[in-house]
C-alpha positions in Angstrom: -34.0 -44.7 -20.0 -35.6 -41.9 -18.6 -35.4 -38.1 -19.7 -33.6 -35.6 -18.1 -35.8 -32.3 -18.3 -34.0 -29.0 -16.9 -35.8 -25.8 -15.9 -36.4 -22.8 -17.9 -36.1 -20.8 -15.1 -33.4 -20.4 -12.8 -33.8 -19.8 -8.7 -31.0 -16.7 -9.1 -31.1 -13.8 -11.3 -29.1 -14.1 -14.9 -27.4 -10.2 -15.3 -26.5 -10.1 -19.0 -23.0 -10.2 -20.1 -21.7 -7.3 -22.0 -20.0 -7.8 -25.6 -16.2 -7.5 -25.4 -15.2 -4.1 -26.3 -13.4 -3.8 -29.9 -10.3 -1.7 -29.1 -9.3 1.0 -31.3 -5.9 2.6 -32.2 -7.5 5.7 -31.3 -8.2 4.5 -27.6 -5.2 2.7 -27.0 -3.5 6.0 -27.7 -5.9 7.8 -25.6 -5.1 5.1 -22.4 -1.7 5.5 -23.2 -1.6 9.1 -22.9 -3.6 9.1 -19.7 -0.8 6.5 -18.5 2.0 9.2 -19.2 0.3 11.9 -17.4 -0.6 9.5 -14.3 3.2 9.1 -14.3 4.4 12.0 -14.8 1.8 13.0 -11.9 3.9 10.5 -9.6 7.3 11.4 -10.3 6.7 14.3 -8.5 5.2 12.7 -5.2 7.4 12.4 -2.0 5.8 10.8 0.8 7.3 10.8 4.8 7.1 7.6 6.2 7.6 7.6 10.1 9.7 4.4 10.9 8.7 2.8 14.2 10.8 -0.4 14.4 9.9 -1.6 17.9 11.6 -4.1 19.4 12.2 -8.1 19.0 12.5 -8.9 15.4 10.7 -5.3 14.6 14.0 -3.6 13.8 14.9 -6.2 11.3 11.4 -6.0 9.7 11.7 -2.4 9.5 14.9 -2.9 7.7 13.5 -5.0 4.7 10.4 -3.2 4.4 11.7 0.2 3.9 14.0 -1.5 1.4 10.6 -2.7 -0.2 9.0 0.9 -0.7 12.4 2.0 -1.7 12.6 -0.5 -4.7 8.5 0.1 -5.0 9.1 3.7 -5.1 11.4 3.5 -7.5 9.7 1.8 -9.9 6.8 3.8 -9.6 8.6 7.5 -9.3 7.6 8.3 -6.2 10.5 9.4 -3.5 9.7 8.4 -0.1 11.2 10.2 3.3 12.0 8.1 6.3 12.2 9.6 10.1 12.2 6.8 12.8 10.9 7.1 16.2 11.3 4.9 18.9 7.6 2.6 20.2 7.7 -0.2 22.6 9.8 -2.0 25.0 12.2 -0.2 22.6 11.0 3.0 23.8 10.9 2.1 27.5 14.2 1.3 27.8 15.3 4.6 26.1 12.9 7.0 27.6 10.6 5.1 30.0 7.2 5.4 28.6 6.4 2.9 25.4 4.7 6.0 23.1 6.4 9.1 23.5 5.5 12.1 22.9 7.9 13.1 20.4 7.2 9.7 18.5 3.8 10.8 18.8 5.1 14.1 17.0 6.7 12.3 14.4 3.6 9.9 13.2 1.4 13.4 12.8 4.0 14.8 10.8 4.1 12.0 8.2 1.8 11.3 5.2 2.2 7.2 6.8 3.1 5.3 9.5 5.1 1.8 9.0 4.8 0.0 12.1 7.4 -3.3 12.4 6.7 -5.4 15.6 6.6 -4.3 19.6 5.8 -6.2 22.7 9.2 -6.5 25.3 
């Protein structure tokens, strides 16, 4: 049977692992103190969020994900603002130009901008 012999050296460089970290009572509290302050921080954080549902199945979209940062929100203690504007072949039908300017307006006004779905 013949001997298997393996390298010493290795084609890649070998970066050293660090020991785990021994976690003390001390830090823990420290981390949880930090914690608190991040979300106390957040609780007082509202966000606008311009709405632009679109057209198609963009509306419907829309719907569920504002319900999403809603429920997100709340669990994180930050209040969010909605103002929808209208984008698309929505838009077209309403105004006659797909990106008004008042929509264009509303998107600089807000800290975000949730975009569903256009195209008819």
């Amino acid at each position: 049977m013949a001997s298997l012999t393996l390298p010493t050296a290795t084609p890649w460089p070998v970066t050293p692992v660090a020991a785990p970290r021994l976690v003390t009572a001390r830090h823990a509290a420290r981390h949880a103190a930090a914690r608190r302050a991040v979300a106390a921080a957040a609780a007082s954080i509202t966000k606008k969020i311009c709405v632009l549902p679109g057209d198609g199945i963009g509306p419907e979209i829309a719907t569920v994900a504002v319900d999403v940062l809603k429920a997100a929100g709340a669990a994180e203690g930050v209040t969010f603002e909605f103002e929808e504007a209208l984008i698309g072949g929505a838009a077209i039908d309403a105004v006659g130009e797909p990106y008004p300017a008042a929509t264009f307006e509303a998107c600089k006004r807000s800290d975000a901008v949730l975009l569903a779905a256009i195209g008819g």
